[in-house]
Each structure stands twice: as C-alpha cells, then as structure tokens.
C-alpha positions as CSV (number, residue, x, y, z in Angstrom):
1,X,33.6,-27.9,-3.3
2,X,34.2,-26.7,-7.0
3,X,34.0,-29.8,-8.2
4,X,30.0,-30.4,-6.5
5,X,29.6,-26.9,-7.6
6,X,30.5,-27.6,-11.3
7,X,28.0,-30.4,-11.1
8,X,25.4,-28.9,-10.6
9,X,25.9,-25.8,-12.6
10,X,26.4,-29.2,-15.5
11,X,22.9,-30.6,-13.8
12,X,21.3,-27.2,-14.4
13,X,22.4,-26.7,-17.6
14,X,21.1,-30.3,-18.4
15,X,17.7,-29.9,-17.1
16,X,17.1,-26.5,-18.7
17,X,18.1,-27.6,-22.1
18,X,15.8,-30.7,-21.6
19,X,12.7,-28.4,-20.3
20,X,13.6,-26.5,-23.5
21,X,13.0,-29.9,-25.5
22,X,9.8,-29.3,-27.8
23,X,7.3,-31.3,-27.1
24,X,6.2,-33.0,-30.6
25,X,2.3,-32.9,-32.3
26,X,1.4,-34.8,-34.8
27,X,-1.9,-33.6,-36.3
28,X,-4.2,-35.4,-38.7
29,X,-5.9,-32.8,-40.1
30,X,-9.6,-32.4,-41.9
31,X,-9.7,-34.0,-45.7
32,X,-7.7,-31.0,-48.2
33,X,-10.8,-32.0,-50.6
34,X,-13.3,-30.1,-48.0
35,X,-12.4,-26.5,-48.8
36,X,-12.0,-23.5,-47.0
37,X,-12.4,-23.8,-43.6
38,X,-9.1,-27.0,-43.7
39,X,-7.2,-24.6,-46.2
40,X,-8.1,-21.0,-44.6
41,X,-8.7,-21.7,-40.7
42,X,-7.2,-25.2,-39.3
43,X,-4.0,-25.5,-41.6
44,X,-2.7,-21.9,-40.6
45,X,-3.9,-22.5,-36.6
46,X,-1.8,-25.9,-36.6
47,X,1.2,-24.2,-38.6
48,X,1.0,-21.3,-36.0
49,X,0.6,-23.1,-33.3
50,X,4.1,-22.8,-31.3
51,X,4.3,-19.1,-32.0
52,X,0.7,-17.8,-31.3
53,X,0.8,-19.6,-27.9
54,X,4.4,-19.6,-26.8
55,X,4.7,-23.1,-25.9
56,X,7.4,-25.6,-27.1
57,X,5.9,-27.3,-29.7
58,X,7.3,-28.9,-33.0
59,X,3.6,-29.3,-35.1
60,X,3.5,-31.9,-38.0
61,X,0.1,-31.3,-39.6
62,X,-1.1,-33.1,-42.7
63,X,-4.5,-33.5,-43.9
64,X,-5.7,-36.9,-43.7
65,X,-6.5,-37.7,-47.4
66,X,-2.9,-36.2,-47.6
67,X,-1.9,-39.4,-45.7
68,X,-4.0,-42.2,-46.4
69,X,-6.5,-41.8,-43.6
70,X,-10.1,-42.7,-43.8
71,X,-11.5,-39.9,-42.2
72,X,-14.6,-42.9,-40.6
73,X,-11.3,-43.9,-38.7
74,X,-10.9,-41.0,-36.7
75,X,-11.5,-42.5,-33.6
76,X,-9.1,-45.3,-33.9
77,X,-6.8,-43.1,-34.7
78,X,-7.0,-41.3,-32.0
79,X,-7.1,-43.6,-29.3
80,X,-3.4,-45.7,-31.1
81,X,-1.8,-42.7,-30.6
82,X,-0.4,-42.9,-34.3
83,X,-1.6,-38.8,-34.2
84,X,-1.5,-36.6,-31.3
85,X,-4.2,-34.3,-32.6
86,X,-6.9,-35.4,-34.9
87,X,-9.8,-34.0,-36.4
88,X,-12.9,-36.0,-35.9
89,X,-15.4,-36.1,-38.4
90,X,-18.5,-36.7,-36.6
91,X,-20.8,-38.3,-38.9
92,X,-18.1,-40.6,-40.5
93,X,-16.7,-42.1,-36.8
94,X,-19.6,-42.6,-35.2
95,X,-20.2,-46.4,-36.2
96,X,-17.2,-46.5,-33.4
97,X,-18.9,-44.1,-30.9
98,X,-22.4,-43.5,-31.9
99,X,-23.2,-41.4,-28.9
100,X,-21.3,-38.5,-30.5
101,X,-24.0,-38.0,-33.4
102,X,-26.5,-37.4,-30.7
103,X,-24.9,-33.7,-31.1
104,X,-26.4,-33.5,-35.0
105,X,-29.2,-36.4,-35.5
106,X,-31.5,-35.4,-38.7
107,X,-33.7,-32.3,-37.7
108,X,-32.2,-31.4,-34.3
109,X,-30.2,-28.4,-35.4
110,X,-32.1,-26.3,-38.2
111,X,-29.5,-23.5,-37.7
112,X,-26.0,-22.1,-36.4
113,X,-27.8,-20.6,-33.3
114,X,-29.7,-24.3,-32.3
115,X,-26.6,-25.7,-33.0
116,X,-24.5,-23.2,-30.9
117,X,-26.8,-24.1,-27.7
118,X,-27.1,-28.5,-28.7
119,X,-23.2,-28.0,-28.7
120,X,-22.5,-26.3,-25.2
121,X,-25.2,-28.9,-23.9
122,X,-23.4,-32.1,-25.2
123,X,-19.8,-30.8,-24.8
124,X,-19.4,-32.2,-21.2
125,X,-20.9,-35.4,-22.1
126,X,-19.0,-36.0,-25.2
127,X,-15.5,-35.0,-24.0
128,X,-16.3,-37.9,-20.9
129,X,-17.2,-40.1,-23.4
130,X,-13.9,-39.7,-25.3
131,X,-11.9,-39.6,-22.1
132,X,-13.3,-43.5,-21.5
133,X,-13.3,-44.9,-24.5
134,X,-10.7,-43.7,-26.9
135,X,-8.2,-42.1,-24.4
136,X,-9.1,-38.8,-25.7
137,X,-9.5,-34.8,-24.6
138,X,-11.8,-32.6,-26.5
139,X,-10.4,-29.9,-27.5
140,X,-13.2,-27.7,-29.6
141,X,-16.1,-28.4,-31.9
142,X,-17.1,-26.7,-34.8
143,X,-20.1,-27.3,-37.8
144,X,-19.1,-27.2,-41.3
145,X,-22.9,-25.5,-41.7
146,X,-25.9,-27.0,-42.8
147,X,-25.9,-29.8,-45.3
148,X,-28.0,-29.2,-47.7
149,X,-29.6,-31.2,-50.8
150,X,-27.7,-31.2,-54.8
151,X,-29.6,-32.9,-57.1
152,X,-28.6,-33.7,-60.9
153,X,-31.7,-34.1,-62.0
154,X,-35.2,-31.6,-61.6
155,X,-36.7,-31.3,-58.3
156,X,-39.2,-29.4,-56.7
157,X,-39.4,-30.2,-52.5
158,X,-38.5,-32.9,-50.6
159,X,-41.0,-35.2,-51.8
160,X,-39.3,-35.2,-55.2
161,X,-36.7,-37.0,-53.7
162,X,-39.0,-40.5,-53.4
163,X,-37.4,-43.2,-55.5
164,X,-34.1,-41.3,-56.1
165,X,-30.5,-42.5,-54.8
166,X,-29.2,-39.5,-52.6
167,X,-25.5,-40.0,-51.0
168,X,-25.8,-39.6,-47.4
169,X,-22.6,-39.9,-45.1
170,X,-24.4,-41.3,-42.3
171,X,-27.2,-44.1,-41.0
172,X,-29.7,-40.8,-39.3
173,X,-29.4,-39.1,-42.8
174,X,-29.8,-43.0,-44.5
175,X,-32.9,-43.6,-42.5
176,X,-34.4,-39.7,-43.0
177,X,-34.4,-40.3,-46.8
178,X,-35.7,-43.5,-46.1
179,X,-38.4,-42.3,-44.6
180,X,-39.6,-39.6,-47.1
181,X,-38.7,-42.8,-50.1
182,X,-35.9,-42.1,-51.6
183,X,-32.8,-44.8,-51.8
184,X,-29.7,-43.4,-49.6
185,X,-26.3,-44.9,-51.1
186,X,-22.9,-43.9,-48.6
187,X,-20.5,-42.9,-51.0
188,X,-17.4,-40.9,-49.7
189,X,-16.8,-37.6,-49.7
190,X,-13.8,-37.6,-52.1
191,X,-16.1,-39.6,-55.2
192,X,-19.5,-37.8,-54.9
193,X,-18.8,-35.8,-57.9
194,X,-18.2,-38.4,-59.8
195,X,-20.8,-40.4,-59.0
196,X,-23.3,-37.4,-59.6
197,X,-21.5,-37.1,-63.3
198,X,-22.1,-40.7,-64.1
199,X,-25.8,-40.9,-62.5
200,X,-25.1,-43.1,-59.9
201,X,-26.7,-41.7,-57.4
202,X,-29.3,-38.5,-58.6
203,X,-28.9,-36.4,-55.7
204,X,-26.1,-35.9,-53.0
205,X,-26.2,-33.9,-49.5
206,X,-23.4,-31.5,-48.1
207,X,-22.2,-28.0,-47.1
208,X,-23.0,-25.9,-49.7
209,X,-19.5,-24.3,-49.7
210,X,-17.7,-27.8,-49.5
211,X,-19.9,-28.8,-52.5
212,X,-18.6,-25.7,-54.2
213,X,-15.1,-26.3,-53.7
214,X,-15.3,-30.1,-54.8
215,X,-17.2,-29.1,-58.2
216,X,-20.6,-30.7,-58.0
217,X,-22.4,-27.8,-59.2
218,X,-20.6,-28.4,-62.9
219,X,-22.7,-32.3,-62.6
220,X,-25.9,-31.2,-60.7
221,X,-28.6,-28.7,-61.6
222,X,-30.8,-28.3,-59.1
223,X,-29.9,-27.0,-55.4
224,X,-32.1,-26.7,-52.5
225,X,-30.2,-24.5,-49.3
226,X,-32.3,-26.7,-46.6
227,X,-30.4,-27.9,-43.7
228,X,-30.7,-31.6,-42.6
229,X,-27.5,-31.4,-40.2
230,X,-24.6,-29.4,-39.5
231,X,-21.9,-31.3,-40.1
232,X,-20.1,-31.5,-36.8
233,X,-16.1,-31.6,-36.4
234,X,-14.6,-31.7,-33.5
235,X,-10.7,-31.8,-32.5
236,X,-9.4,-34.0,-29.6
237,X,-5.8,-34.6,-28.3
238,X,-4.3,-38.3,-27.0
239,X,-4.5,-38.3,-23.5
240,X,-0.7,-39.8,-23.1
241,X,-0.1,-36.4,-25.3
242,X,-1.9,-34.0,-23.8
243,X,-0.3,-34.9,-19.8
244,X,2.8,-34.2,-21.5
245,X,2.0,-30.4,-20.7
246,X,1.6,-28.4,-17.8
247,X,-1.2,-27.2,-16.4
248,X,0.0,-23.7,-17.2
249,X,0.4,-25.1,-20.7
250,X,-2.8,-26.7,-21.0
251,X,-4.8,-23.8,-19.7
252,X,-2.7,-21.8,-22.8
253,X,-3.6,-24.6,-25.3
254,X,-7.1,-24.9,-24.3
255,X,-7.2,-21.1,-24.8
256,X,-6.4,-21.3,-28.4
257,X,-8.5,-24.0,-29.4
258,X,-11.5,-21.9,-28.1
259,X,-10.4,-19.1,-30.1
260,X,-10.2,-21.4,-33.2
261,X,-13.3,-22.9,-32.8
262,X,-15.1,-19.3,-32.5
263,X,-13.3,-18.2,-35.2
264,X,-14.5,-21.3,-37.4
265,X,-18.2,-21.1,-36.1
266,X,-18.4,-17.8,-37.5
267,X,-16.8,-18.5,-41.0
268,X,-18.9,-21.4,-41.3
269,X,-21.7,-18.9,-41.5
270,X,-20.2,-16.6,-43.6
271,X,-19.2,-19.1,-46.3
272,X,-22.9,-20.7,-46.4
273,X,-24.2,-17.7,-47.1
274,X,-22.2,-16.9,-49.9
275,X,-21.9,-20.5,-51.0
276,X,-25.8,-20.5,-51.2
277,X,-25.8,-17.2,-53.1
278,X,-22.5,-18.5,-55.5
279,X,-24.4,-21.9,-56.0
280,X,-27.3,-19.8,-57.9
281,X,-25.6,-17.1,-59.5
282,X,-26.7,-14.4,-57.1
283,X,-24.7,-11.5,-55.8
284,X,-22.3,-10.7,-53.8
285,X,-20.0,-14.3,-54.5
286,X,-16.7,-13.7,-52.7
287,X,-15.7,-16.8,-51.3
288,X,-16.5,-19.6,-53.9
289,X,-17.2,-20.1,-57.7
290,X,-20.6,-18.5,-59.2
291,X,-22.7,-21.3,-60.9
292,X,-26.2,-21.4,-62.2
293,X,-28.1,-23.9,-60.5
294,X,-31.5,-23.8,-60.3
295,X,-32.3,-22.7,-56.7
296,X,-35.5,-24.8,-54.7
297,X,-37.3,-22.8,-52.8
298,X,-37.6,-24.1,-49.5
299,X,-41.9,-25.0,-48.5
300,X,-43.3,-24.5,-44.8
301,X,-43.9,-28.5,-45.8
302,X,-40.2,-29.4,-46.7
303,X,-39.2,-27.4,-42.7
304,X,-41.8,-29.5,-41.1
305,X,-40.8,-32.7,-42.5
306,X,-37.2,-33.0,-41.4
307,X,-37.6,-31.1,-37.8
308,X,-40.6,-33.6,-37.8
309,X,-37.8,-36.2,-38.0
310,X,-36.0,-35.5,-34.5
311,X,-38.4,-37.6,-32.9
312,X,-40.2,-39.4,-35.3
313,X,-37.0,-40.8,-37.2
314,X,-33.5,-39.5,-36.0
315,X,-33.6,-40.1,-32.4
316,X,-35.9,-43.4,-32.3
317,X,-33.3,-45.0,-34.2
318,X,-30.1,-43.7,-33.0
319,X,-30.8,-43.9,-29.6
320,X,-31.9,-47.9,-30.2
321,X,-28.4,-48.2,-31.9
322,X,-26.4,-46.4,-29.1
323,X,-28.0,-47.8,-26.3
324,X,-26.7,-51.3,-27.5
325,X,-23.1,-49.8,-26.9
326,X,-23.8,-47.3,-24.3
327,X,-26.5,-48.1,-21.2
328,X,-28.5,-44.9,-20.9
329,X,-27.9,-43.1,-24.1
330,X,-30.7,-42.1,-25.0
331,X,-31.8,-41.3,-21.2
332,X,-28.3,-39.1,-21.5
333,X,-29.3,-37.4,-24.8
334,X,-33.3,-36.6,-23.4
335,X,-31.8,-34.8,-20.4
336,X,-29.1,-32.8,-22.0
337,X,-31.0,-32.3,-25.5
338,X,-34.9,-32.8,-24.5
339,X,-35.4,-28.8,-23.3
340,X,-33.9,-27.5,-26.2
341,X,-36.1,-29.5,-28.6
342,X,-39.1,-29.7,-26.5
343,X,-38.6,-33.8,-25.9
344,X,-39.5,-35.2,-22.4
C-alpha cells in the first residue's frame, strides 16, 4: 500500500512539474529599421508577455532584420514553423497570399477610421484564409498609418509625379503610379534612403514616422502627408503552436493581443500626426526629429485621384491577380468591402 501510494505521490509530482514546463515562443518580430511602434509597442509586449498574462511562456523575440529574414517571407515563415509568432508585413507577403492586400488596395482606406471598419470586415475572412493555407491563427492587425509620398526633388501634386521613379513596396501601389505616369521601382525598406541620396529613384512612399526614423528627410525635400495605404501588419501564431495551449490559455492570449493591437492603432495615429508636423518643422515635435521639408499641400484633385483608384485601378487588378490563386476573390472582397466603399 505505501509503496502504490509513494507512486503516485512520484506520478503527481511528475505531472505537475511537467504542466509547469513553459511552453516556448519564438517570435520574429517587425524590421528594428521601422521605428517606433517595433522599438516602443511590440518589443516590450513580446518581452512582457509571460508576466502580463500569467501563462508559462519562455518568449525569444528578435526582429527579423535582426536575423536575416526577408520580411516578403513572412508567410513561409510562418507556415515552416521555424517561428512560432511572426509579424506579417502585409504588402511585402502578399505575392504568397494576395488575398490579404484586399484589406489596403490603393485608395480603399483614406484614414484610421475607414481603415478601423475595412479591418473588422476582412478579419474573419483573412484569419480562414491563414488557417488553410499557411497553418496559421490571426492574432491582431494593426496599420503603420498612412503612407504617404517623399520626393527628393520639387513637386507640386500628384501629377508631378509623371515620369519620375517612386519606390513602391507593392504591385497595387506599382500599378497606381503607373496609372497617374510615373515609373514605380520596388526597392526594400532597409535601402530607400540610399537610393533617394544617390537619385535612383526621385521619390519614395511610406509612413511618415517610419520615414523619420530611417533618415530620408536629410536626402529628400519635398513631403506631401497624402495617404495611398495604411500599411497593414498583422501577427499570427503556428497552428501546431498555438494547440499547445488551453482553451483557458488561449482565451488569455487572445486577450492580450487585442489589447496590443488597440494600443498600437492608437499610437499609429499619434506618431503620424507628429511625424507630419516633425517632417516640416512645425510645432509641437515630440516623437521624431524636426526637419524642414517643404510641405505639399494636399488638392481636392490629388484626394480624388487615388480614392478614384479603388475601382478604377486597385481592385481591377488585384482581384484579376488573386482570383488566379483563390476562386471567388474578388466576389469575397465585393461582399465584405463593397458597402463600405460604395462597390456592388
């Protein structure tokens, strides 16, 4: 009797200390080089992680350009299980998926409280998608703010921009500038500045804040705060990963990544608005550097053009490319997407 007893006092003992076992994340995180948000919001959530929500976790995070990964292979990624967590930089994987860019196509989200409402209409949608194709959960998405136009050489609307190479990061903002005449040239994150110093390409597009951060207002002049996109992010767990947890512990984890997200959405806005103030030299600049650009005032014509673009440009051609991959797309998109930008 003492000797079944002792057993299973040994058997208790041995599954408790292997419930205790953390359970072990490793996060590829958003590019160091992108600024605030990755260095002020994400890095400390990660870091936190185990002791914000309670749950056994042992959290290796590391920005991707920290570790060699190309942020366009998100996706892969992902789905290899290399990383638990990874950030997904939507623009730069969607040659893998391209039904995630239906979320920020040129034109459809003019500002934070469009894309607050294209976001909660596409979440479903997109987290499905992830499920069957890359063995992936969504776990929040967030913009980095509207992406907006730095030019290193005089310009006075959109028009200006015919016959000028501008670095886009993907093919709806390639075929937008297209379309109005300039020459779009995809040129990574990481060497834009450069490429602005040495002239090859005139003009470049990204958050303003970002931009900030990474220096190209000491190799471009002229700045023009118009939003083309908003730069969409979104974070998603392995699926093998994330059944690791409870439900309990999933409900907890799901929790926090809401609470991040919120809390990102609404520093997003905060640092455009002082990045576009900083960018000019206006006051108050609390988050970035103060430069002296020469702000372009944004025309009732320049507006029209790009949200003109959601369905004379963006979604003509992305819904041709994603219907190749995906039956329905753009049948998908039109009934999620079409009330919201009066489509049918």
């Amino acid at each position: 009797m003492r000797k079944i007893l002792a057993i299973s006092i040994g058997l208790a003992v041995a599954g408790s200390a292997y419930a205790a076992e953390p359970i072990k994340l490793r996060v590829a995180g958003n590019l160091l080089a992108t600024g605030l948000i990755q260095q002020k919001k994400e890095e400390p959530f990660f870091e936190n992680l185990a002791k914000t929500t309670g749950l056994p976790l042992e959290v290796d995070y590391k920005p991707m350009d920290v570790i060699g990964i190309k942020d366009a292979e998100g996706l892969r990624v992902l789905k290899s299980g290399l990383f638990d967590i990874v950030t997904l930089r939507i623009a730069q994987v969607s040659r893998d998926e391209p039904f995630l860019l239906g979320a920020d196509i040129v034109g459809l989200n003019p500002n934070y409280q469009v894309t607050r409402k294209v976001v909660d209409a596409y979440r479903e949608a997109f987290d499905k998608r992830l499920q069957e194709r890359f063995n992936g959960k969504l776990l929040g998405i967030w913009p980095f703010g509207p992406q907006v136009v730095f030019c290193n050489t005089p310009i006075q609307g959109l028009t200006d921009l015919k016959g000028k190479k501008v670095r886009v990061y993907d093919q709806s903002l390639a075929q937008f500038i297209e379309r109005i005449g300039g020459v779009p040239v995809t040129i990574s994150f990481g060497e834009t500045q450069q490429s602005l110093q040495r002239g090859v390409v005139d003009c470049a597009i990204t958050g303003p804040s970002s931009a900030n951060s990474a220096g190209w207002p000491e190799v471009s002049t002229h700045f023009m705060p118009i939003g083309f996109q908003t730069a969409l992010n979104a974070y998603a767990i392995n699926l093998n990963t994330w059944k690791k947890f409870t439900p309990e512990q999933q409900a907890t984890l799901t929790d926090a990544f809401k609470k991040l997200e919120n809390d990102i959405w609404a520093y997003s806005e905060e640092l455009f608005d002082d990045a576009v103030r900083c960018n000019v030299g206006k006051e108050p600049c609390t988050t970035v550097k103060k430069y002296n650009m020469t702000e372009v005032p944004v025309r009732e014509t320049d507006l029209k053009l790009v949200q003109d673009a959601v369905a004379s440009v963006s979604f003509p051609a992305w819904s041709e490319v994603c219907n190749k991959s995906y039956a329905g797309c753009g049948e998908t998109w039109k009934k999620l997407l079409g009330p919201i930008v009066g489509m049918k």
